[in-house]
NUMILO-466431 format. One line per 10 residues: number of its first residue (from 1); their letters; for each residue x, y, z of N, C-alpha, C, O, CB. Coordinates in nm, 4 decimals. Glycine has a CB too. Layout:
NUM = a = X:Y:Z:X:Y:Z:X:Y:Z:X:Y:Z:X:Y:Z; ...
//
This chain:
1 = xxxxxxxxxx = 0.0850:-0.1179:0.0000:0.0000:0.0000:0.0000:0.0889:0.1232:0.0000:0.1783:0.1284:0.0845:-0.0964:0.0003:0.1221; 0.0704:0.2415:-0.1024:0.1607:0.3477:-0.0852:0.0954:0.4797:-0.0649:0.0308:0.5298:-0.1569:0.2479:0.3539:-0.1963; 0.1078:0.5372:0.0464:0.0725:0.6389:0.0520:0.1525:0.7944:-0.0123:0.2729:0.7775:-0.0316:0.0523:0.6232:0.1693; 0.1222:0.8789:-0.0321:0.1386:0.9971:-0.0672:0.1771:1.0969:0.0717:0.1166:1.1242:0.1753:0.0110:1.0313:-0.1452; 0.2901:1.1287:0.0232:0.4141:1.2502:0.1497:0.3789:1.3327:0.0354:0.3865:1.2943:-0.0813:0.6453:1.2181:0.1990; 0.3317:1.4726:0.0816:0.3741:1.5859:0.0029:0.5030:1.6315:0.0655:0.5426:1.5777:0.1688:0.2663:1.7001:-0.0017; 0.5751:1.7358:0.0030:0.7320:1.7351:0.0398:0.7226:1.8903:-0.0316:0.7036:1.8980:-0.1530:0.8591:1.5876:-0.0426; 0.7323:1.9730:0.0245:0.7065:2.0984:-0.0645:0.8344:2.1429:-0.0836:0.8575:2.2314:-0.0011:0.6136:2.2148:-0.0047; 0.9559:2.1155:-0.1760:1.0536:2.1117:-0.2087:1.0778:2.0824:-0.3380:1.0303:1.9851:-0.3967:1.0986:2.0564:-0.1413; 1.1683:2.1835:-0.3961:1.1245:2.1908:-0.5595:1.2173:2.0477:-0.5870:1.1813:1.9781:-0.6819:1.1869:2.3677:-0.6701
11 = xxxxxxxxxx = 1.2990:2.0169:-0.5311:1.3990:1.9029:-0.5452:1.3098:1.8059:-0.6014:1.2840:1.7771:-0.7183:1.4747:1.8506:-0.4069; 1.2602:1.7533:-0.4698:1.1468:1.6248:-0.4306:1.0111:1.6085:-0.5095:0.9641:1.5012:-0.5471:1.0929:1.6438:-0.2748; 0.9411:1.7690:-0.5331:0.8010:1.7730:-0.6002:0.6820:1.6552:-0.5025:0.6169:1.6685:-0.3989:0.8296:1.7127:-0.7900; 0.6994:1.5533:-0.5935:0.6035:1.4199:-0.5360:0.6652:1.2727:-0.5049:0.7153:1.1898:-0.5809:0.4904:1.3857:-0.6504; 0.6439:1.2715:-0.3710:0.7157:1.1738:-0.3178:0.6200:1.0980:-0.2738:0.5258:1.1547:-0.2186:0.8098:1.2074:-0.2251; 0.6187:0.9584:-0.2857:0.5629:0.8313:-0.2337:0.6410:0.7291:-0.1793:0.7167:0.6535:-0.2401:0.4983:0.7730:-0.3248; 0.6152:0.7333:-0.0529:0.7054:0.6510:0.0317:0.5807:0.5345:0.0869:0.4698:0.5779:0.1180:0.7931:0.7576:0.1708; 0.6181:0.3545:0.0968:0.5057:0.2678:0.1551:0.5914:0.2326:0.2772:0.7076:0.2664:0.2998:0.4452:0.1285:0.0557; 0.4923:0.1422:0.3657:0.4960:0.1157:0.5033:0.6412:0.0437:0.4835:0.7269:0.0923:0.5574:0.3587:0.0227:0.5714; 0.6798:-0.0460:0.4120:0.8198:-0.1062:0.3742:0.9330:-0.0526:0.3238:1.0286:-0.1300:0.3281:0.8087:-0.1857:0.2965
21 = xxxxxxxxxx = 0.9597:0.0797:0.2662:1.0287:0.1493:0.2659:1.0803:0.1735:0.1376:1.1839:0.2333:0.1084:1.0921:0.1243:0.3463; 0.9822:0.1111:0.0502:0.9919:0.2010:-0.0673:0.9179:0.3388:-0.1139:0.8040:0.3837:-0.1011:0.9676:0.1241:-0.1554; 1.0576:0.3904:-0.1836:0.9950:0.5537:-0.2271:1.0031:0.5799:-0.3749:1.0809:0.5133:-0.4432:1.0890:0.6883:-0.1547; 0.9435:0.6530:-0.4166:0.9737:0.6859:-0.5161:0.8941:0.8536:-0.5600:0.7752:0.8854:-0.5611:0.9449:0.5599:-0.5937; 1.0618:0.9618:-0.6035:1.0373:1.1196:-0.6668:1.0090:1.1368:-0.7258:1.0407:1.0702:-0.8243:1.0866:1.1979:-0.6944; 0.9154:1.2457:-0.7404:0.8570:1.2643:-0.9252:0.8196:1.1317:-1.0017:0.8824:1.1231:-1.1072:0.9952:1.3322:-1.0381; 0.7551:1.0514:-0.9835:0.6902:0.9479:-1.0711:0.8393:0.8684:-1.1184:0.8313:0.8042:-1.2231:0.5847:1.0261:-1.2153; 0.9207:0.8690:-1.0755:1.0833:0.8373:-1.1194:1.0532:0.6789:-1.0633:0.9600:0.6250:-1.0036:1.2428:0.9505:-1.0188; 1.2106:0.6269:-1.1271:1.2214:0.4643:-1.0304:1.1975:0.4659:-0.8863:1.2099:0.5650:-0.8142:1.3779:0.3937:-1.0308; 1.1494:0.3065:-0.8363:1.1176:0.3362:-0.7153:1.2444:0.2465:-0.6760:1.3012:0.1518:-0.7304:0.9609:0.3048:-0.6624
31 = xxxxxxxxxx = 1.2683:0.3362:-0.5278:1.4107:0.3117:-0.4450:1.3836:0.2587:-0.3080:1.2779:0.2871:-0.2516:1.5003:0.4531:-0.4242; 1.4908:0.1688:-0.2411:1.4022:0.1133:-0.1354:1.5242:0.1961:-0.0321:1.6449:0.1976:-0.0566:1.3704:-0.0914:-0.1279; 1.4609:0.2583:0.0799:1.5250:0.3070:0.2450:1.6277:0.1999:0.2747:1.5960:0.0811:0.2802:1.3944:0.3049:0.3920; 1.7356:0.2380:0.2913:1.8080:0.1125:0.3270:1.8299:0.1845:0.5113:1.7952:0.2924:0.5595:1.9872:0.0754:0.2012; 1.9004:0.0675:0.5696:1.9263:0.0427:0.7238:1.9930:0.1652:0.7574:1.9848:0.2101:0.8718:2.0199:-0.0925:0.7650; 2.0916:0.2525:0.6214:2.1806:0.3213:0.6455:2.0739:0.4634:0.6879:2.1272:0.5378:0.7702:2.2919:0.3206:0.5198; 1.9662:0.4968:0.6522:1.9200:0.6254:0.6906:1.8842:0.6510:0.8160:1.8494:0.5751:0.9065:1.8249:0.6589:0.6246; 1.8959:0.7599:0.8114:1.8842:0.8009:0.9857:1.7944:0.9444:1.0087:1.7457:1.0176:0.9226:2.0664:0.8363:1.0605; 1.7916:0.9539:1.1207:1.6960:1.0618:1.1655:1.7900:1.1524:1.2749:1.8725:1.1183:1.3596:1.5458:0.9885:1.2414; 1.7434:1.2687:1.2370:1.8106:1.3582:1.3224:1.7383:1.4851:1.3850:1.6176:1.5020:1.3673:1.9184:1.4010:1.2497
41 = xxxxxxxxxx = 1.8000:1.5557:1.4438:1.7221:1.6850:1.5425:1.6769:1.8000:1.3816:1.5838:1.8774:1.4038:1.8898:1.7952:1.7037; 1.7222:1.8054:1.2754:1.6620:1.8961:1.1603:1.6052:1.8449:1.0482:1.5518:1.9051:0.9551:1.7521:1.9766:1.1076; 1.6296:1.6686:1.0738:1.5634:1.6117:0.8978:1.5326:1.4739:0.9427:1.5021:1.4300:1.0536:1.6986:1.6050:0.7305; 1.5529:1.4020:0.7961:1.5938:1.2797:0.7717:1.6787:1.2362:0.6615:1.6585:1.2753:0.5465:1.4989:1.2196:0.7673; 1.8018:1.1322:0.7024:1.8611:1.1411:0.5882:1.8492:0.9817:0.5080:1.8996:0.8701:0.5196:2.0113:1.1966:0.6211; 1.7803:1.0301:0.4488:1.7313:0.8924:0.3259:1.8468:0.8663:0.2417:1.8989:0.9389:0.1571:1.5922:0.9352:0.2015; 1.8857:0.7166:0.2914:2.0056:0.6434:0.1919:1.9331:0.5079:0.1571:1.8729:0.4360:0.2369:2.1766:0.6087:0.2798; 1.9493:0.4890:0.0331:1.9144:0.3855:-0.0686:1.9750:0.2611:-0.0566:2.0695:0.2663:0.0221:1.9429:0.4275:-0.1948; 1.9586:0.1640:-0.0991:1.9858:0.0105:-0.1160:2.0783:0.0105:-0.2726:2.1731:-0.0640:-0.2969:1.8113:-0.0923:-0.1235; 2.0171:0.1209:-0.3708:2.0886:0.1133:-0.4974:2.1479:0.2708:-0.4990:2.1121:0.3840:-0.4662:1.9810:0.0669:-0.6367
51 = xxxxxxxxxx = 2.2706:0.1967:-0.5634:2.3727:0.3012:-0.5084:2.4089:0.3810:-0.6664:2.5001:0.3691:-0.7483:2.5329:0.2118:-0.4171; 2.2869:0.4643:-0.6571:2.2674:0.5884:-0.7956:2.3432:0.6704:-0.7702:2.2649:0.7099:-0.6837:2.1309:0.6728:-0.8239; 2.4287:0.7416:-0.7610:2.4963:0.8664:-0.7145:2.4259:0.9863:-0.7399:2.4431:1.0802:-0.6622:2.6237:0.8814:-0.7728; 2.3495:0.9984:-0.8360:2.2164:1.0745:-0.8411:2.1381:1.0680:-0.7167:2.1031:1.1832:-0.6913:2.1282:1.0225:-0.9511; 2.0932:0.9842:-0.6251:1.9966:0.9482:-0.5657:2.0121:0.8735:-0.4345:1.9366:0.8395:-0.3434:1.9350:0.8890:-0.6482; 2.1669:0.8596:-0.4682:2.2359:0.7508:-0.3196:2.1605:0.8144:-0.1786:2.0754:0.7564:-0.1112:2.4603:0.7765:-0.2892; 2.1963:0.9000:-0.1637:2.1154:0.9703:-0.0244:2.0318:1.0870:-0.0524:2.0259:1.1306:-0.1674:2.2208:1.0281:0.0906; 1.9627:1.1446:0.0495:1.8875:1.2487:0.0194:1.8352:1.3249:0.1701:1.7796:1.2598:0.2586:1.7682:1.1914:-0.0775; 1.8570:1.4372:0.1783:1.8125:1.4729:0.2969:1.6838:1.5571:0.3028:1.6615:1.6279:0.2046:1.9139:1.5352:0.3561; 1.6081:1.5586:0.3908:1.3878:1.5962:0.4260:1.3857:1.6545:0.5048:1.3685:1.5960:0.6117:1.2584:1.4853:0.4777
61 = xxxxxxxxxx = 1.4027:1.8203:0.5091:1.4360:1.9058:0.6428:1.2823:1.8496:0.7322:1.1761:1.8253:0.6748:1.4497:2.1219:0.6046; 1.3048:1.8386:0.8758:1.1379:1.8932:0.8879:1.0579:1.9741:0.8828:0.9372:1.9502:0.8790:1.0937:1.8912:0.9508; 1.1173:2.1043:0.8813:0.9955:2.1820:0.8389:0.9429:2.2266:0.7106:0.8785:2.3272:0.6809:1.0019:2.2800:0.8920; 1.0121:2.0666:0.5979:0.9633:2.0740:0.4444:0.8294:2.0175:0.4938:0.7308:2.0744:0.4469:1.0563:1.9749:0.3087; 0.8041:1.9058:0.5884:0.6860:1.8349:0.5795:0.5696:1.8572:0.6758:0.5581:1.9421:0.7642:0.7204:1.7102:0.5858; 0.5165:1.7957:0.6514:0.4128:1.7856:0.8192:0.4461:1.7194:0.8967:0.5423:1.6435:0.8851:0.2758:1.7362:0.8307; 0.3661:1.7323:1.0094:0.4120:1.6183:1.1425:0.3344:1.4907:1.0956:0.3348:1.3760:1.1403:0.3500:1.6701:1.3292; 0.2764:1.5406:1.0046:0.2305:1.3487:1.0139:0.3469:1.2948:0.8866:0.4132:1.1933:0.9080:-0.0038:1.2966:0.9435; 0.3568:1.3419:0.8071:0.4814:1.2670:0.7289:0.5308:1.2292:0.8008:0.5274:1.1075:0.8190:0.5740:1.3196:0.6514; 0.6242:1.3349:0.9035:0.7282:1.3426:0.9929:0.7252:1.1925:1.0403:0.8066:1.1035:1.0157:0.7086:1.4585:1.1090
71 = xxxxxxxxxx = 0.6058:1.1880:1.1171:0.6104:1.0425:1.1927:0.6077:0.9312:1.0805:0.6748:0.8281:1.0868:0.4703:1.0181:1.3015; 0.5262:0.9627:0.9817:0.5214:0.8216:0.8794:0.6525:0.8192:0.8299:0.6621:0.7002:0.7998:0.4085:0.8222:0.7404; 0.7764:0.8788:0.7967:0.9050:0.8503:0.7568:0.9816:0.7949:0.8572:1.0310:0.6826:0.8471:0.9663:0.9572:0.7087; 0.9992:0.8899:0.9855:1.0820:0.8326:1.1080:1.0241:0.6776:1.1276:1.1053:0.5909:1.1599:1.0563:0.9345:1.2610; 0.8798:0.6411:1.1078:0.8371:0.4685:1.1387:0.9165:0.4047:1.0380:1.0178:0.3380:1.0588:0.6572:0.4158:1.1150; 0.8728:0.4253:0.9472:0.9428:0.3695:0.8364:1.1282:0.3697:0.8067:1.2093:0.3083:0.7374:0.8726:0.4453:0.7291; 1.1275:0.4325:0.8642:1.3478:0.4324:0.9135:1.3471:0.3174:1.0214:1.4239:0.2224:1.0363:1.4403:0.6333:1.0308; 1.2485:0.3522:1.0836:1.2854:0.3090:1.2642:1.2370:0.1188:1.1900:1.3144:0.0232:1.1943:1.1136:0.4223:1.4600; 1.1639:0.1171:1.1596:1.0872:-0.0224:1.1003:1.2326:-0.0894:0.9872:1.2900:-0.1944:1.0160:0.8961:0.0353:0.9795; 1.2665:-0.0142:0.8759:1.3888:-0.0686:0.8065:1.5030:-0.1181:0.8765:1.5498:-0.2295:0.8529:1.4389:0.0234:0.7284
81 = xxxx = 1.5563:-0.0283:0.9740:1.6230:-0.0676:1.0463:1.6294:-0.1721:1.1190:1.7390:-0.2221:1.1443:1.6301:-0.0078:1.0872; 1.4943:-0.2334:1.1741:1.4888:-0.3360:1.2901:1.4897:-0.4652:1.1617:1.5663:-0.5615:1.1653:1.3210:-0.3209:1.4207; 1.3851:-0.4399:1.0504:1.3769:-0.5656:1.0167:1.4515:-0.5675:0.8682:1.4320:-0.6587:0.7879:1.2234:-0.6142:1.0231; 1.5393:-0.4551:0.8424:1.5527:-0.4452:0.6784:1.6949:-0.5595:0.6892:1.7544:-0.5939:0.5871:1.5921:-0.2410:0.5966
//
């Protein structure tokens, strides 16, 4: 099931991230969250499983998103991590 993150960032545009930790920008390939991303006191930093150099990591200030993204990305880090 994939839900819809708006991301109001001209970078990002439209981002779809699912409960398993795939995402995918602008209607582009979809990329899966690898173990390596992390969360911090100003963002999140989204690192990939496929190693695009275009796309390898990516950082999501928080105050690009809402608090409910907020929490649906940090689960989805916190969730890759335990079981990715």
């Amino acid at each position: 099931m994939s839900h819809n993150t708006s991301i109001d960032h001209s970078i990002l545009g439209n981002f779809f991230l699912t409960d398993t930790g795939e995402c995918q920008f602008n209607s582009q390939e979809t990329l899966q969250i690898s173990a390596k991303s992390q969360i911090n006191l100003w963002g999140y930093w989204l690192v990939f499983t496929k190693s695009d150099a275009a796309l390898k990591k990516h950082f999501v200030f928080k105050d690009s998103i809402s608090r409910q993204d907020q929490a649906r990305i940090a689960r989805t880090i916190l969730r890759v991590k335990k079981y990715g």
